[in-house]
N, C-alpha and C positions, 0 to 999 in steps of 0.2 A: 900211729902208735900201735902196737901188738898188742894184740889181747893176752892179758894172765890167766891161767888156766881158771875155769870157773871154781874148781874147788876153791883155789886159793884164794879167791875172791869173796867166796862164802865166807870161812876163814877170819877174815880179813873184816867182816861184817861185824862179824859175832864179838872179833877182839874190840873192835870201835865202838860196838854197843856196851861191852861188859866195862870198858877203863875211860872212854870220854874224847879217845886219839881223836883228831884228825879225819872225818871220814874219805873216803873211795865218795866218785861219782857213780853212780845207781844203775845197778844194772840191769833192774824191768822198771821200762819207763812209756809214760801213757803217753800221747800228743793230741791234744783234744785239736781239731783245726778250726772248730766253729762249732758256735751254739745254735744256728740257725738249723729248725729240722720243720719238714710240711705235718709231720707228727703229732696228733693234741693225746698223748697216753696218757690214761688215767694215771700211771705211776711214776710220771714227769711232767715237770716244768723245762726245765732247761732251754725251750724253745721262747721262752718268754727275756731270754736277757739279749740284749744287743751290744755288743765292743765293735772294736775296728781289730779284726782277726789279723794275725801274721801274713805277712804276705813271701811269697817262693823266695827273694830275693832275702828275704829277714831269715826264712829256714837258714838258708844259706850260711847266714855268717852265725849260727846258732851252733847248728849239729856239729862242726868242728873242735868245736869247744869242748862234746861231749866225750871228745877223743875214744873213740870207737869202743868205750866202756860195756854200754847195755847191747844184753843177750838178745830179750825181748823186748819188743815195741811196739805199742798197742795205739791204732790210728782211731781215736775216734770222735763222738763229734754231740749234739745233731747229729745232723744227716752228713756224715763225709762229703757224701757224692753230689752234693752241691753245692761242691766247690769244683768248678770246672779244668781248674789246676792241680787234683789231688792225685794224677799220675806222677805227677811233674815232683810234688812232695815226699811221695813215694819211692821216685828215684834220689834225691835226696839223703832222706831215710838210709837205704841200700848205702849210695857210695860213701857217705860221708859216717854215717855211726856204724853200720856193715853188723847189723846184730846177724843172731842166727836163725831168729823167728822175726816174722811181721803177719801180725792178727790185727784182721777188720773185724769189728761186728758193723752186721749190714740189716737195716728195717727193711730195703727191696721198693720202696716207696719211689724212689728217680727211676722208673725203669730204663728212658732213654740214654741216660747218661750212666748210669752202669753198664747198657752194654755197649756204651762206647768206651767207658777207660777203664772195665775191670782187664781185657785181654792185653791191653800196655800195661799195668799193673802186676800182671801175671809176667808177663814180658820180662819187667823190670826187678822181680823177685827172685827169677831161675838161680838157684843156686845157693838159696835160701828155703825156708820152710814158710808158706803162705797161708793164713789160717782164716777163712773166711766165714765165722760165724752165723748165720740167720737168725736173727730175733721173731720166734715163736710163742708167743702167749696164751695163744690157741686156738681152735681150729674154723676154720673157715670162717662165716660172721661173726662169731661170738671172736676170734682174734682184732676181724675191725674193729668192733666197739668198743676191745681196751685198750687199742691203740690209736683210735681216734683218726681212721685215715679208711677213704675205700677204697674197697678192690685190694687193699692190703696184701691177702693172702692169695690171691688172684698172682698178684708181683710177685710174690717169694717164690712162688713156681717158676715162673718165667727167669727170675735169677735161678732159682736153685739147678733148672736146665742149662742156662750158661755155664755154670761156673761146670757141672758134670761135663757140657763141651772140652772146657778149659782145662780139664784132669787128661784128659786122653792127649793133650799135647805136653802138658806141663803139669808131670808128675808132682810138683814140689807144691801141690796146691793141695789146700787140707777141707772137705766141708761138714762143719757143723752146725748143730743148731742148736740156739738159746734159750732158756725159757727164762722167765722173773717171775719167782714163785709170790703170789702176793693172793689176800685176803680175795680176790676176785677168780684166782684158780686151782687155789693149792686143795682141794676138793676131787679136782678131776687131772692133776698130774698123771696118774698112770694112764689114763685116756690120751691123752693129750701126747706122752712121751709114745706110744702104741702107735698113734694116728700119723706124730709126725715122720718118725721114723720108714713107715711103708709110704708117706707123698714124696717125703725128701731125699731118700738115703742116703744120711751123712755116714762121715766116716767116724762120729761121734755126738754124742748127745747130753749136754749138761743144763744145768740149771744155777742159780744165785736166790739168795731169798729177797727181795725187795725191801729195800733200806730207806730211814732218814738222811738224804743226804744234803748238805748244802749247796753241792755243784746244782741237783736236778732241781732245787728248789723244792721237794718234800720233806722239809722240816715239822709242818706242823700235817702232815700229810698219815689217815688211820691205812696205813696198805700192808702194814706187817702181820703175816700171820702168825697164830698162835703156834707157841712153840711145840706142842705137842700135834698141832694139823701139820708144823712144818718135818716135824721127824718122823709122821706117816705118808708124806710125799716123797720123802729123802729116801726111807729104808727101799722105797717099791725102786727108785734110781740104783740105788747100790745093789740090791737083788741081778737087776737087769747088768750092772758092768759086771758084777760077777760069775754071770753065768755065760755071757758072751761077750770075750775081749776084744777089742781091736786089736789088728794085726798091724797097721799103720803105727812107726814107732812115734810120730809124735801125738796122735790122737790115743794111743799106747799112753802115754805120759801125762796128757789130760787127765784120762781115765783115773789114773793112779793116783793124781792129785784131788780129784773130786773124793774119791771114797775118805780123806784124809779130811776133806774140806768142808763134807756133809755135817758130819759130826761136829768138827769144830765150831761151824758155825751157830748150831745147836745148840752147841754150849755157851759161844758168847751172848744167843739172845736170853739162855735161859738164868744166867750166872751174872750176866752185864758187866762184863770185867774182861780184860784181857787174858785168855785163857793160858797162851802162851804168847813170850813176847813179841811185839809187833817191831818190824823197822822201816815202817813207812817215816823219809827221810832221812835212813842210812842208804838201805837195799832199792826200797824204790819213790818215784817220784812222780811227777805231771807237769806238764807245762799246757798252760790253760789258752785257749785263743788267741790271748790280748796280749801276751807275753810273759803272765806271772807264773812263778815258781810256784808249785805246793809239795807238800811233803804228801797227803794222800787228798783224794778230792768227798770225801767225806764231811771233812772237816774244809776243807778249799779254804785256809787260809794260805793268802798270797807272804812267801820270805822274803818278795822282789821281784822286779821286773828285768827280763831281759833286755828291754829295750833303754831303760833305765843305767843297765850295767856294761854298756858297750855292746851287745847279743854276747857277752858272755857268761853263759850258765855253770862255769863254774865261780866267778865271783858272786853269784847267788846262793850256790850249794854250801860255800864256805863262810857264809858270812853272819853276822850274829844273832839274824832274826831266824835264820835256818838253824843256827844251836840251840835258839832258846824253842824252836818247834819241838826238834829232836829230844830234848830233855824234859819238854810235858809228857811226851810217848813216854818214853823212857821210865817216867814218875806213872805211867798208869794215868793219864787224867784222862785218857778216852777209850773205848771199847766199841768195835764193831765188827761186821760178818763180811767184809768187802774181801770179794774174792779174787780179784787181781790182786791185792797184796798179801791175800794169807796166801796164796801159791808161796811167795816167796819167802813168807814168816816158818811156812812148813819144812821146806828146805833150810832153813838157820836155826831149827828144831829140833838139835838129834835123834830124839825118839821117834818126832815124825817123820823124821827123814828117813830112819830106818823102814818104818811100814811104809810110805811110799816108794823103797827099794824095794820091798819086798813084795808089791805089787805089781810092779813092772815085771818083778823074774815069774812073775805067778803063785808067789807063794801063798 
């Protein structure tokens, strides 16, 4: 099936959120492959839940379904990369939903196996935009200890050398790195965005503030910080993309979204309310290990299972436990900073969507 121009897709969001239509299948969507990570981070669980994950053959009769709808697709996990098939899911991914982006976040923790299937991966993306994350929390030991793994930052190096191998053949490969601002760093972000940026040299640098969320298992978890520590780690981010922009257009378009997203998210810790509307389960979505649908993994509640529904995910999308998600959202019953779906809340924004244009032209 052809893709509709993305505007018309946005469009098309907005109208299903304002009147109640019929939604569109979603078009930035997450693929957790597996909960399973070697990772004990102070600002996750996730590593603690065990399913029987999808297996290459189950993608298969999945992503068709999603008829080449989403843009973006975001692999993540645990640890992806131990899954020793995630090249294979990856192509998948490519032939079958044919987004325009595909973003890893990578902890660097499996060295062996990344640098055995990040350059098929790479392979498998050409022609595509590949965005390859680093999870940085900070620097050198003191990043061990909040991620609970050693030699940690020891590996991100040795990835972060791969993947710069990887750019000189295969332009279409993107590196950044991540940080999770949380009560254990948000002190020394501007340290830490300094340090990273002269060990790694991405071709972009953002951050997320560290959330209650149900997928990671921190619900009753104290790691958020205050919201006035977290708008003086932000402002020193935003200072920094404003004074030196990527020229990379799609870490360009990062950029532009974080400055939009710093604030925002600011706002929903400080306000606890939906600042502007959300459409996690119109716009975007996750399909969790095991095969359940969610409208956003914050809240991870399951609409349905894939496996359940024939692997067809859109009889999940359309069906009545996914309306009655979409119409809590809708009702304001929930509020949070989750910045894979305010990208896309930004863009169905007009206003924000204007300053995020206005960011990309420079203005």
């Amino acid at each position: 099936m052809r893709k509709l121009p993305l505007v018309a897709r946005l469009a098309g969001y907005r109208l299903e959120h304002a009147t109640g239509r019929r939604p569109q299948l979603p078009v930035n969507l997450t693929v957790s492959v597996t909960y399973s990570c070697p990772s004990r981070c102070a600002t996750c669980d996730i590593w603690q839940k065990k399913v029987d994950d999808l297996s290459v053959d189950e993608y298969g009769r999945v992503f068709p379904t999603l008829e080449r709808v989403p843009v973006w697709v975001t692999l993540s996990g645990g640890d992806q990369f131990l899954r020793a098939d995630l090249d294979e899911i990856v192509r998948l991914v490519v032939t079958q939903i044919d987004p325009s982006i595909v973003n890893i976040p990578m902890n660097g923790v499996v060295t062996e196996r990344i640098f055995q299937l990040l350059p098929r991966i790479a392979h498998h993306t050409a022609g595509k935009q590949l965005v390859l994350n680093l999870s940085v929390d900070e620097i050198g030991e003191a990043h061990d200890r909040i991620r609970g793994a050693e030699r940690n930052f020891e590996k991100l190096r040795l990835a972060a050398g791969l993947i710069h191998d990887l750019k000189k053949t295969y332009p279409h490969v993107v590196l950044g790195v991540h940080t999770v601002i949380s009560k254990l760093n948000v002190h020394r972000i501007p340290d830490i965005e300094r340090e990273a940026r002269a060990i790694f040299r991405p071709d972009s640098y953002i951050a997320e503030v560290a959330e209650n969320r149900v997928e990671l298992g921190t619900m009753d978890r104290d790691i958020t910080p205050s919201v006035e520590d977290f708008r003086r780690a932000t402002a020193h981010l935003t200072n920094v993309i404003r004074q030196s922009r990527s020229t990379h257009p799609v870490a360009r378009l990062v950029e532009s979204l974080r400055l939009e997203y710093y604030e925002l998210a600011a706002r929903v810790l400080e306000e606890k309310r939906q600042v502007i509307d959300c459409y996690a389960g119109w716009a975007s979505a996750q399909l969790a290990p095991d095969g359940n649908v969610w409208g956003c993994c914050v809240r991870a509640e399951s609409v349905g299972n894939v496996r359940e529904h024939g692997y067809d995910f859109r009889r999940v999308w359309f069906g009545a436990e996914a309306d009655r998600f979409r119409a809590s959202v809708k009702a304001h019953a929930c509020a949070c900073p989750l910045a894979n779906a305010s990208y896309t809340n930004l863009l169905l924004d007009a206003p924000s969507l204007s300053r995020v244009t206005g960011h990309l032209a420079g203005l």
